[in-house]
C-alpha positions in Angstrom: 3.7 39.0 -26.7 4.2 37.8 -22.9 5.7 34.5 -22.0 2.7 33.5 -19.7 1.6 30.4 -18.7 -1.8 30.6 -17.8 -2.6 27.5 -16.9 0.4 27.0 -15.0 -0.2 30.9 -13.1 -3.7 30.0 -12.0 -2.3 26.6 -10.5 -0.1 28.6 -8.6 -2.3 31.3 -7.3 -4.7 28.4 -5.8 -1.7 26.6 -4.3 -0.8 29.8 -3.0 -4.1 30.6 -1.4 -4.8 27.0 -0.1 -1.3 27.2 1.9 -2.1 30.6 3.3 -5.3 28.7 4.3 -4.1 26.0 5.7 -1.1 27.8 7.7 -3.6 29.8 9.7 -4.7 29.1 13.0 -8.0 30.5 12.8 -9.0 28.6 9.6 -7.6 25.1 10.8 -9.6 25.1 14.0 -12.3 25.9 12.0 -11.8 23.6 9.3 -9.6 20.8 10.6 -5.7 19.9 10.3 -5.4 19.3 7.3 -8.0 21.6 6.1 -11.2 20.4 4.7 -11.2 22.6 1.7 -11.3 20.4 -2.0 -11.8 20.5 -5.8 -14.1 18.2 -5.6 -16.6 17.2 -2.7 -16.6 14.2 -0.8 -19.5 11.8 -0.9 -20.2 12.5 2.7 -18.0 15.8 3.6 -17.8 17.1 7.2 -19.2 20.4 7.7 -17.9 23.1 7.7 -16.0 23.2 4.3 -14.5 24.9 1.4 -14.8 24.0 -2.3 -13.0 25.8 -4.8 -14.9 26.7 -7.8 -14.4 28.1 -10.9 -10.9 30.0 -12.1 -11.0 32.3 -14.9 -7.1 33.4 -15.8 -6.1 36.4 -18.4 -2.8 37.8 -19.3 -2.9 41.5 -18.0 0.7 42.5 -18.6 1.6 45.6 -19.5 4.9 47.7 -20.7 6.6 47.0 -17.1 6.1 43.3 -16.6 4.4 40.4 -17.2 1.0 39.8 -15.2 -1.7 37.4 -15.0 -5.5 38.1 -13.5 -7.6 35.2 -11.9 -10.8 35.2 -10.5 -11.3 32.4 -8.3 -14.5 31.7 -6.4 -14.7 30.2 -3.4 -17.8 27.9 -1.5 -18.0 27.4 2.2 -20.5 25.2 3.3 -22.0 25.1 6.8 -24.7 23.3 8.6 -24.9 25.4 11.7 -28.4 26.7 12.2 -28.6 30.3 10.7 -26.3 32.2 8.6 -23.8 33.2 11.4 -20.9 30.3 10.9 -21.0 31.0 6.8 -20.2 34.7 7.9 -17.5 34.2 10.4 -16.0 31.7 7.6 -16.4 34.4 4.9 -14.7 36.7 7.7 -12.0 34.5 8.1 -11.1 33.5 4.8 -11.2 37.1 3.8 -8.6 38.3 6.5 -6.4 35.2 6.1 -5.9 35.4 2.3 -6.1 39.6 2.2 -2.8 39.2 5.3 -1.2 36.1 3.9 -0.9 35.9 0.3 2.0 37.8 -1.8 -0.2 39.0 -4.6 -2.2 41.8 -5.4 -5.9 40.1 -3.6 -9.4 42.3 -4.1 -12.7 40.5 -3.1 -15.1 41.1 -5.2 -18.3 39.7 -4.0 -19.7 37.6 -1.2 -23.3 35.7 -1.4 -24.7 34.0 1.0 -27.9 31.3 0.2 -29.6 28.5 1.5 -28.8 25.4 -0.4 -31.2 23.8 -2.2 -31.2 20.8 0.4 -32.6 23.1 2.4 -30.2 22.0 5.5 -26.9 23.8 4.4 -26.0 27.9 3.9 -23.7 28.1 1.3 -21.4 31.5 1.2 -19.6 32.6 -1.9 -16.4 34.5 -2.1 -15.5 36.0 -5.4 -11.9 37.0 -5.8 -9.4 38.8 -8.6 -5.6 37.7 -7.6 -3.2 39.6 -9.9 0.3 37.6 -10.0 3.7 39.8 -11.4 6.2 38.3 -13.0 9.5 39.6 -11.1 11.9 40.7 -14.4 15.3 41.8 -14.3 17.4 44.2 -15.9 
């Protein structure tokens, strides 16, 4: 039986994520300083922005060490006319988190809809993070 912390392992992989976030240059001119990415939306956000949406965490260790999986989705929201700002934002996001975060990252999906207010694109960005527990001997 592992000594995981679920709960406590996915807190750390989104605080791990939001920092590579909002450490990158590319992101914060896109989203401001401090980023605008939240748990839970404003009344009256500025576009563009990041939500982040549902976490599902399970303990994946094995005979070597203790791991934990989380699949994390994450929401950008845009207002720009056409598709093209949710895509650089799914771009961006992508490269920042794939070059900047110290666990084991694989996307696993992007979407990209209109909103049902009919004004806003909304992007999805599926991802597994797999965290290792360092052990030693």
């Amino acid at each position: 039986m592992s000594a995981l912390n679920l709960a406590a392992d996915a807190l750390i992989m989104q605080q791990t994520l939001h920092a590579a976030l909002a450490n990158d240059l590319a992101v914060t001119a896109t989203l401001g300083d401090p980023i605008r990415a939240f748990d839970d939306t404003p009344d009256d956000p500025v576009y563009p922005y990041l939500t982040y949406g549902q976490i599902r965490s399970e303990d994946t260790s094995g005979d070597a060490a203790p791991q934990s999986t989380h699949q994390m989705t994450l929401h950008l929201w845009s207002r720009y006319a056409g598709r093209a700002e949710v895509f650089d934002l799914l771009r961006m996001v992508s490269d920042t988190i794939r070059d900047s975060v110290p666990h084991t990252v694989l996307p696993l999906y992007t979407d990209v809809f209109r909103a049902p207010d009919g004004r806003t694109f909304h992007g999805l960005l599926r991802l597994s993070v797999t965290l290792t527990l360092e052990t030693t001997a």
